[in-house]
C-alpha positions as CSV (number, residue, x, y, z in Angstrom):
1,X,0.0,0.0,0.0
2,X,3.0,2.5,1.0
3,X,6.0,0.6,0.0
4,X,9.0,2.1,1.9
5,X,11.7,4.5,-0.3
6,X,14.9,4.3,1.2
7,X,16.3,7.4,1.4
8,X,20.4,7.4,1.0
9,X,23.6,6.4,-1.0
10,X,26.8,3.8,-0.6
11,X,27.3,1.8,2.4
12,X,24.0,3.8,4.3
13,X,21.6,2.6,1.3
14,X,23.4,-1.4,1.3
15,X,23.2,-1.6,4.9
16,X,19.9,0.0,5.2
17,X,18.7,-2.7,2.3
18,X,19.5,-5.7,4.1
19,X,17.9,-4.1,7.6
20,X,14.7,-3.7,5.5
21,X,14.9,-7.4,4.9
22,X,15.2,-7.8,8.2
23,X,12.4,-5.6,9.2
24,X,10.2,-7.9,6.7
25,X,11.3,-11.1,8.1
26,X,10.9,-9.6,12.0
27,X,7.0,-8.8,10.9
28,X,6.5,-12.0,9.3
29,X,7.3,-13.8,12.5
30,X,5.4,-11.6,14.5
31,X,2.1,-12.5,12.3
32,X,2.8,-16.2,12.6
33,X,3.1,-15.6,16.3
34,X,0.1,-14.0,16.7
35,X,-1.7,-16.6,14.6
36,X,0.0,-19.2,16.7
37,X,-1.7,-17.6,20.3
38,X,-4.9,-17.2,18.2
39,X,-5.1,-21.1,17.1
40,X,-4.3,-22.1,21.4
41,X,-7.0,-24.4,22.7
42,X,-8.8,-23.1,25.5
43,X,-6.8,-23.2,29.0
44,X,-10.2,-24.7,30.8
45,X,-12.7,-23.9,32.9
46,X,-11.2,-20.9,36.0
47,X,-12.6,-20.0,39.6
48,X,-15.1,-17.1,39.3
49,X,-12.8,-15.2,41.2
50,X,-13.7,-12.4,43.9
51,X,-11.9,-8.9,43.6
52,X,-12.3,-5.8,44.8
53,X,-13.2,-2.6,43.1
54,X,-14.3,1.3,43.5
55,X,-16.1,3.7,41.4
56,X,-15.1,5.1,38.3
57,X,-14.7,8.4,39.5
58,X,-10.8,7.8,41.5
59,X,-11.9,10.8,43.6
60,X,-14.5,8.4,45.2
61,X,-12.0,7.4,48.3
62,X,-14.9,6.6,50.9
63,X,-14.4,2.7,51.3
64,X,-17.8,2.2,51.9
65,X,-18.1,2.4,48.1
66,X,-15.7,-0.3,47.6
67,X,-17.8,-3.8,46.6
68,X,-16.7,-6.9,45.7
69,X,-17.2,-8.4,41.6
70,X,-16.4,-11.7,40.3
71,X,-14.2,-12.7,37.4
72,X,-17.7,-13.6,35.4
73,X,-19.1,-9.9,36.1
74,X,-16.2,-8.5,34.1
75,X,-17.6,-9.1,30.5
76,X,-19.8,-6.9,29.1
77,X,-22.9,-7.8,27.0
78,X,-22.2,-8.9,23.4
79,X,-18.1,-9.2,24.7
80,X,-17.1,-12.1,25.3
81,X,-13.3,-11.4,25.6
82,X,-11.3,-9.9,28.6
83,X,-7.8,-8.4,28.4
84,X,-6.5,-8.6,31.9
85,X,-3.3,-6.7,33.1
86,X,-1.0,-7.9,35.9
87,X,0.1,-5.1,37.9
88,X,3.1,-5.8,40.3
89,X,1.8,-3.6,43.1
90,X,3.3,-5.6,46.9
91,X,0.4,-5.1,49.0
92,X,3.3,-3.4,51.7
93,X,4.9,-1.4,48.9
94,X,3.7,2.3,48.8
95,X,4.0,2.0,44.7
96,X,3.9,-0.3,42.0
97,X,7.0,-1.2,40.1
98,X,8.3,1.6,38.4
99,X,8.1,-0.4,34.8
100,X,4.3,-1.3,35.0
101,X,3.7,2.3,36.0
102,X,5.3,3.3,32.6
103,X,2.6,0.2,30.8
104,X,-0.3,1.3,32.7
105,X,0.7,5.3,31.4
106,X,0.2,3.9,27.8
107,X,-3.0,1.6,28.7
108,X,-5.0,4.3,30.5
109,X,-4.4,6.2,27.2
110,X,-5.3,4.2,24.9
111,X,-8.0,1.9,27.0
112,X,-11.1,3.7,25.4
113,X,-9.4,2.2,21.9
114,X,-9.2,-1.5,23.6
115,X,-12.7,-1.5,24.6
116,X,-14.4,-0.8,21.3
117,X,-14.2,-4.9,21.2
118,X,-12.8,-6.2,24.1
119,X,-13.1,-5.8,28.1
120,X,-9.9,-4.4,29.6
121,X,-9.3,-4.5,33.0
122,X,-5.5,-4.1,35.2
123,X,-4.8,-6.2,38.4
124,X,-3.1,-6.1,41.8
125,X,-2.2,-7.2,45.1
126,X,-2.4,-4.2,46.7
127,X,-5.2,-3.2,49.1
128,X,-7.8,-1.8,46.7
129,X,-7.9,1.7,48.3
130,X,-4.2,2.0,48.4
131,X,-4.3,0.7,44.6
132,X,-6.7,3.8,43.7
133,X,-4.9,6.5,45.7
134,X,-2.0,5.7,43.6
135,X,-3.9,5.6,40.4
136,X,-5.4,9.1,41.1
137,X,-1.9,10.1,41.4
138,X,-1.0,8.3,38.0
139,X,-4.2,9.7,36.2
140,X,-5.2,6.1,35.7
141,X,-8.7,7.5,34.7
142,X,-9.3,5.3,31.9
143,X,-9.2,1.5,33.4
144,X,-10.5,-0.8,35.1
145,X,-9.2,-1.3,38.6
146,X,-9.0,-4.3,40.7
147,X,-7.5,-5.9,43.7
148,X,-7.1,-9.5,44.5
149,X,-5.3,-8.9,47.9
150,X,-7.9,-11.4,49.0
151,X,-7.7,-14.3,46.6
152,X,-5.3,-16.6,44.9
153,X,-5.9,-14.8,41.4
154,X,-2.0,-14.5,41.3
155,X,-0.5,-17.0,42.9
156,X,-2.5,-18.9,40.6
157,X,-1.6,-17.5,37.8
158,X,2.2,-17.7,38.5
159,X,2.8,-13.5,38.9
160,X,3.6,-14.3,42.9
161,X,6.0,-16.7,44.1
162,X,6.0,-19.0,47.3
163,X,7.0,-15.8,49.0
164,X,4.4,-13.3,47.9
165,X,6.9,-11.4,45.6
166,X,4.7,-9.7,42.6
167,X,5.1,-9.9,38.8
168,X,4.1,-8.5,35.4
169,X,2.2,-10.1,32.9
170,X,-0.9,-10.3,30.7
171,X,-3.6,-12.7,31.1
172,X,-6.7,-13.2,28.3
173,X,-10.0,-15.2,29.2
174,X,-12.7,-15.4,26.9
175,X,-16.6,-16.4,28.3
176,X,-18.0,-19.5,26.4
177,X,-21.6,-19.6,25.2
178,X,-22.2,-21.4,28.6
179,X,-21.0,-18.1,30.5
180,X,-18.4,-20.6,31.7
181,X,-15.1,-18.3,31.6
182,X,-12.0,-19.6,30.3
183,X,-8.3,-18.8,30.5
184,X,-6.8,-18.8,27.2
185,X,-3.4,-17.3,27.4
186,X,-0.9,-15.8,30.0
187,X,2.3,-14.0,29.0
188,X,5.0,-12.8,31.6
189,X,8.2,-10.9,31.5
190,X,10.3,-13.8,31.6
191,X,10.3,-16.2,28.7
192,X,12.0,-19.4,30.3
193,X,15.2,-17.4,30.4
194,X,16.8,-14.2,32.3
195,X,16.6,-11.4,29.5
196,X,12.9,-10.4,31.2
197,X,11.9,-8.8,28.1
198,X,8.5,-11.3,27.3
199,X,6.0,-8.4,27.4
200,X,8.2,-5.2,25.9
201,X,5.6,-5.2,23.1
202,X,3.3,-4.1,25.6
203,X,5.0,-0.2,25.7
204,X,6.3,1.7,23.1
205,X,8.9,3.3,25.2
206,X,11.2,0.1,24.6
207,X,9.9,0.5,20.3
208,X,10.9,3.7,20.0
209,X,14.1,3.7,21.9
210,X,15.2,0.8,19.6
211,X,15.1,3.0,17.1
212,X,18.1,5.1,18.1
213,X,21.4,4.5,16.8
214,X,22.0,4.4,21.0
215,X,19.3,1.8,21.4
216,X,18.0,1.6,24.5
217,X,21.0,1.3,26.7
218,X,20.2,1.0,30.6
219,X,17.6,3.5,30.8
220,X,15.4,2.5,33.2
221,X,11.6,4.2,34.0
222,X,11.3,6.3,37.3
223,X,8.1,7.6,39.1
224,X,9.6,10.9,39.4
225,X,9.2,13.0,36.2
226,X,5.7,11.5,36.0
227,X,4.0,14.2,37.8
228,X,-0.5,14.0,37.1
């Protein structure tokens, strides 16, 4: 539709010819990965699982208005799909990790996008009051918030370990015409190895920076320019 003109001479337009090929073959593999996670049998059957949740409006901080919703009450009529973000928020830490702050930045932008076809919601230990405090801070206006400091939601789905320590990740469920809700996929920072860099495609921080003839280097995020 808008083949790419490279623009350059000598070594710059060779090299740039063979990174284009690269490019192709890099989006290639991305489409047969993403048809791979769309041909994954269903996961089973999951626990109607009980969180915790507040009103829309973050201002809302009376905990009287906090109530209780199970997994099954997060779909939507006529969607039967349910993106579900793992937030690494410690139930004793005053923040969450700096790195899912910088995701959850992105997602609260473009959440009103996500839901045009799919129910988006983001997850963590944390108490749910302290959870909301922090997302009025964040201007986290735009999703879903929940707390499972009272279920197994995430030792269950492997972001804690044995000794309650928190993790990223992504988890999808889909609702069968049953309204039986399934677990269909799960994807974590780690990818059986120690690069940690399994969900990067979830910010384009890490995209952009990988453009730079610097790359990405060992910047890291930081709560503290991120003033709402």
């Amino acid at each position: 539709m808008y083949p790419l003109k490279l623009k350059g001479e000598g070594d710059y337009l060779k090299q740039r010819q063979a990174l284009l090929e690269a490019e192709i073959a890099l989006r290639d593999q991305s489409e047969r990965v993403a048809e791979l996670r769309r041909q994954l049998p269903s996961g089973g059957p999951v626990e109607d699982y009980v969180f915790r949740e507040g009103s829309a409006n973050l201002n809302v901080t009376d905990p009287s208005s906090f109530c209780d919703v199970q997994l099954s009450e997060l779909f939507e009529p006529g969607k039967d799909q349910l993106i579900l973000i793992h937030l690494m928020f410690h139930p004793e830490s005053e923040s969450p990790c700096v790195m899912c702050s910088m995701w959850a930045d992105g997602y609260n932008a473009i959440a009103p996008h996500i839901r045009e076809r799919a129910n988006f919601v983001m997850v963590a230990k944390a108490e749910i009051g302290k959870l909301r405090q922090w997302s009025k801070q964040r201007g986290w206006d735009n999703i879903r918030l929940l707390s499972s400091h009272d279920n197994s939601f995430n030792s269950d789905f492997h972001v804690e370990d044995a000794d309650g320590d928190q993790m990223p990740g992504i988890s999808i469920f889909t609702r069968q015409a049953d309204g039986q809700i399934h677990h269909t996929y799960t994807g974590q920072a780690g990818l059986g190895d120690e690069i940690g860099r399994g969900i990067d495609f979830m910010s384009p921080v890490w995209n952009l920076f990988d453009l730079l003839p610097q790359g990405r280097e060992d910047w890291f995020p930081g709560h503290d320019y991120m003033k709402a």
